[in-house]
C-alpha positions as CSV (number, residue, x, y, z in Angstrom):
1,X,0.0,0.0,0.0
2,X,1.7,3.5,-0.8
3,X,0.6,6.8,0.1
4,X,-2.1,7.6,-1.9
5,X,-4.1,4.4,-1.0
6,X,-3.6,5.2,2.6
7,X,-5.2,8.7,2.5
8,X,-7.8,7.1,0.1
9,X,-8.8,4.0,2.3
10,X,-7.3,4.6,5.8
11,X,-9.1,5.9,9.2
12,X,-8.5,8.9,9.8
13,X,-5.8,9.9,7.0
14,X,-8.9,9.3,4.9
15,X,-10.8,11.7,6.7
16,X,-7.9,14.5,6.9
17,X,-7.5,13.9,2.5
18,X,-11.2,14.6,2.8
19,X,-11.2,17.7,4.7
20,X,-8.0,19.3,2.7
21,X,-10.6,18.0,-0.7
22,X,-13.4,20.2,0.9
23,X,-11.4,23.3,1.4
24,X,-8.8,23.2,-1.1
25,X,-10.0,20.9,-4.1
26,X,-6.8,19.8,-6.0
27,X,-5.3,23.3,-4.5
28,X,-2.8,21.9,-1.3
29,X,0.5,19.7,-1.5
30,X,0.5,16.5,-0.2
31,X,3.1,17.9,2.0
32,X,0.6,19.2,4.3
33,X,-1.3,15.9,5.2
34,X,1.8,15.2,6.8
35,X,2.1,18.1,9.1
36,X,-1.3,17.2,10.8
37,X,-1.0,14.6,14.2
38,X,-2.9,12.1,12.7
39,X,-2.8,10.2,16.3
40,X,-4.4,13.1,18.3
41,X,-6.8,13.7,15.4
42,X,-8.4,10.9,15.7
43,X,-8.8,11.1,19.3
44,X,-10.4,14.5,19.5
45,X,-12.5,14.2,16.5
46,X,-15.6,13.3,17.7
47,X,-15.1,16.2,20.6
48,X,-15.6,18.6,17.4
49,X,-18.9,17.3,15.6
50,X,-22.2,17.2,16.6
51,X,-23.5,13.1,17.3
52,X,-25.0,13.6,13.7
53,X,-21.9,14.7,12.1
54,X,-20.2,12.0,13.8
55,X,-22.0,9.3,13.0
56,X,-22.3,10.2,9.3
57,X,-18.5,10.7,9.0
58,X,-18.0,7.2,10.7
59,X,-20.6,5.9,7.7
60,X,-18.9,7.4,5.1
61,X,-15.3,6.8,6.4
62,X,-15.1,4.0,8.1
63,X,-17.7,1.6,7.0
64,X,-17.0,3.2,3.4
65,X,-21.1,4.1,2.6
66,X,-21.9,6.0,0.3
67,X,-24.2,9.1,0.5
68,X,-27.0,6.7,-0.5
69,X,-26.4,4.5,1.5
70,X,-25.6,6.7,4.5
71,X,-28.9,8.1,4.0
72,X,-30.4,5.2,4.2
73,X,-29.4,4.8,7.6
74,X,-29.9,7.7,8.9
75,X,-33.2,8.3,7.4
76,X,-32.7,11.6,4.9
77,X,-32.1,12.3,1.3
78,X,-29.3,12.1,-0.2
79,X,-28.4,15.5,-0.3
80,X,-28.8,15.8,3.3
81,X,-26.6,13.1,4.1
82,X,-23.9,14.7,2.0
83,X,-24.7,18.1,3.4
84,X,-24.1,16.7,7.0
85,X,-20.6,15.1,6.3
86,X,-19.4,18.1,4.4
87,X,-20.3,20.4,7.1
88,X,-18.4,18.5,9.8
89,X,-15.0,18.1,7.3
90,X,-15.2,22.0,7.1
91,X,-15.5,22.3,10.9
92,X,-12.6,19.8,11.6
93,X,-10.5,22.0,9.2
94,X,-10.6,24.6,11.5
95,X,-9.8,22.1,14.4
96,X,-6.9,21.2,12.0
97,X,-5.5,24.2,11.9
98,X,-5.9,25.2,15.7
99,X,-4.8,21.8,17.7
100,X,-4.0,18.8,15.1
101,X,-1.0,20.3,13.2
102,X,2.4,19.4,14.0
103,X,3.7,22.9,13.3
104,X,1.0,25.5,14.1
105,X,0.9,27.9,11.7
106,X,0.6,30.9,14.2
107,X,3.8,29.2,15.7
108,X,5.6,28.4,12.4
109,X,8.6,31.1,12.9
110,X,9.3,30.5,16.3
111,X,9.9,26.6,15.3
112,X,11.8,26.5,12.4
113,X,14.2,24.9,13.4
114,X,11.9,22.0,14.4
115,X,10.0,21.7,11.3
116,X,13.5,21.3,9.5
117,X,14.3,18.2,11.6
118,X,10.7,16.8,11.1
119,X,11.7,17.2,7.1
120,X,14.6,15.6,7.7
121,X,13.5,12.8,9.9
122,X,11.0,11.8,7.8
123,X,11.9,10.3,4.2
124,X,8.5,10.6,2.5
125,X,8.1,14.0,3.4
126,X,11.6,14.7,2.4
127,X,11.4,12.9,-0.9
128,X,8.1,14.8,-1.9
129,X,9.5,18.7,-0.6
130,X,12.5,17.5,-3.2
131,X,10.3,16.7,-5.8
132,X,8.2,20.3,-5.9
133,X,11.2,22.5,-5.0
134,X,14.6,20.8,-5.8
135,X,17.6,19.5,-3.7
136,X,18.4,22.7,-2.6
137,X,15.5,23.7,-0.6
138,X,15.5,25.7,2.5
139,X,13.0,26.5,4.9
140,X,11.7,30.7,4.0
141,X,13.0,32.4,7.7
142,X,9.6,34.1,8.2
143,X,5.8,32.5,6.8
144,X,3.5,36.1,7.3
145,X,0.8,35.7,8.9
146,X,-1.5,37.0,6.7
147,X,-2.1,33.4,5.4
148,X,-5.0,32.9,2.8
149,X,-7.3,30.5,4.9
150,X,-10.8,31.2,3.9
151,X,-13.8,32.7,6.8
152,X,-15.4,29.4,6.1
153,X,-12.7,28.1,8.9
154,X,-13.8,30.2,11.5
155,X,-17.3,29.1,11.3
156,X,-18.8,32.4,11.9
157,X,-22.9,32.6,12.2
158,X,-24.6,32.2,9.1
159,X,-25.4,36.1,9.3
160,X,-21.6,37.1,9.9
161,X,-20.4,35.0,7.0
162,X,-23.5,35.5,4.9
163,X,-22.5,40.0,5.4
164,X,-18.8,39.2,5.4
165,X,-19.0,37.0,1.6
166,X,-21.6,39.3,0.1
167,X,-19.0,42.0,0.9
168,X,-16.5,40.5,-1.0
169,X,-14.5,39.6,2.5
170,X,-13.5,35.8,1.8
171,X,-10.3,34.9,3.4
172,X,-8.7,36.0,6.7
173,X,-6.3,38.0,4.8
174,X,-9.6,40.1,3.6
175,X,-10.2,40.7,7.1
176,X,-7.3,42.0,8.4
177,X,-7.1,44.6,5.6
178,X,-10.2,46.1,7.2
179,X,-10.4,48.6,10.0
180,X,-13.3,48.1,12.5
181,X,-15.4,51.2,11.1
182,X,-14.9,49.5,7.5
183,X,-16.4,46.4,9.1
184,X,-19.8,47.8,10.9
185,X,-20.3,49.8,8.0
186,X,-21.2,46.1,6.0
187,X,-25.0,45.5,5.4
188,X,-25.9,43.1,8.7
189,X,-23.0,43.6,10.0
190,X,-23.2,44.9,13.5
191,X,-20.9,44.9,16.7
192,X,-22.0,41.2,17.6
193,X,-20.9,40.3,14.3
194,X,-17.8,41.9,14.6
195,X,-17.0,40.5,18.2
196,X,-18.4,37.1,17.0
197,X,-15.3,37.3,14.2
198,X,-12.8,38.7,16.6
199,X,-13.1,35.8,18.9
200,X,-13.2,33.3,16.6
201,X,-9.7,34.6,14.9
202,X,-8.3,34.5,18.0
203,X,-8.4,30.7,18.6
204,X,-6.4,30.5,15.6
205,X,-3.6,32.8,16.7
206,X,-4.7,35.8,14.8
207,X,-5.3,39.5,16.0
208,X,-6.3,42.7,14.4
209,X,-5.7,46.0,14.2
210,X,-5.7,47.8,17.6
211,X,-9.1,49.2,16.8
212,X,-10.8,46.3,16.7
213,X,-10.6,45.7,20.5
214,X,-12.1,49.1,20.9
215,X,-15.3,47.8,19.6
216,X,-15.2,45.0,22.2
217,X,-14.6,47.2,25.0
């Protein structure tokens, strides 16, 4: 069995190929299935779902249903079933990013060095890195941390994200180029909303400009 049949068939790499699908489509390297702890993963998943979720990610993962099939056993459509597992693969992206990877990305620059020795302890990882940038790849010294991760991961409110996308505000990077008048000035956008997006960033290890914290006070 190589790689690619693990992250097909095998619980939970199965599950973490999934999520990566959901957000990203064909859009990540393989590179960063590695960097997530598959271990502690799979022991705190269920912590992040609803029992719904969970049980329909089980079906589809690990008993390999279909959405037909999962929706038979659950008793919905079709589309339900598959509207139920997609929503808790993009909740347990954002659980990725805050607890499961091996190198945080908020962290990244103050553990370089470690990441470096992970490449270099691990041959597969290596071998791929090598194959997408050369032999002589280093590590970059600094990763900003104005990364592109869609407002999808923060699972804000359906009215927060539903203001935020119809704003044209659809990745955290869009967000941190606003200032906190910019933001109540959006269309059902209020001060909740804005506190409800605040809090949210900051379980991932992001802040804002100072002025955002006014609106808080």
């Amino acid at each position: 069995m190589n790689y690619t049949d693990v992250f097909e068939n095998v619980y939970p790499y199965n599950v973490i190929k999934a999520v990566y699908d959901v957000r990203f489509g064909t859009g990540y390297d393989i590179v960063d299935l590695f960097l997530v702890d598959a271990c502690a993963f799979m022991a705190g998943i269920e912590s992040h779902l609803t029992p719904r979720e969970y049980e329909c990610i089980k079906l589809r993962f690990i008993s390999g249903l279909t959405y037909d099939g999962i929706a038979s056993s659950i008793h919905r459509t079709r589309a339900r079933a598959r509207q139920i597992v997609q929503k808790g693969l993009r909740k347990l992206y954002y659980h990725i990013q805050k607890k499961y990877r091996l190198i945080p990305i908020n962290e990244y620059n103050k553990v370089h060095a470690e990441l470096e020795e992970l490449i270099a302890e691990n041959k597969f990882l290596r071998s791929e890195i090598i194959k997408k940038y050369g032999e002589n790849f280093e590590m970059p010294d600094v990763i900003s941390d104005d990364f592109d991760i869609k407002i999808d991961a923060l699972d804000l409110s359906t009215r927060s994200y539903n203001a935020l996308t119809r704003a044209g505000i659809k990745t955290i990077k869009d967000l941190k180029s606003k200032s906190a008048e910019d933001m109540m000035s959006i269309r059902n956008f209020g001060k909740k909303s804005l506190e409800e997006v605040v809090c949210k960033a900051r379980e991932f290890g992001i802040t804002f400009k100072s002025e955002y914290t006014t609106v808080q006070g």
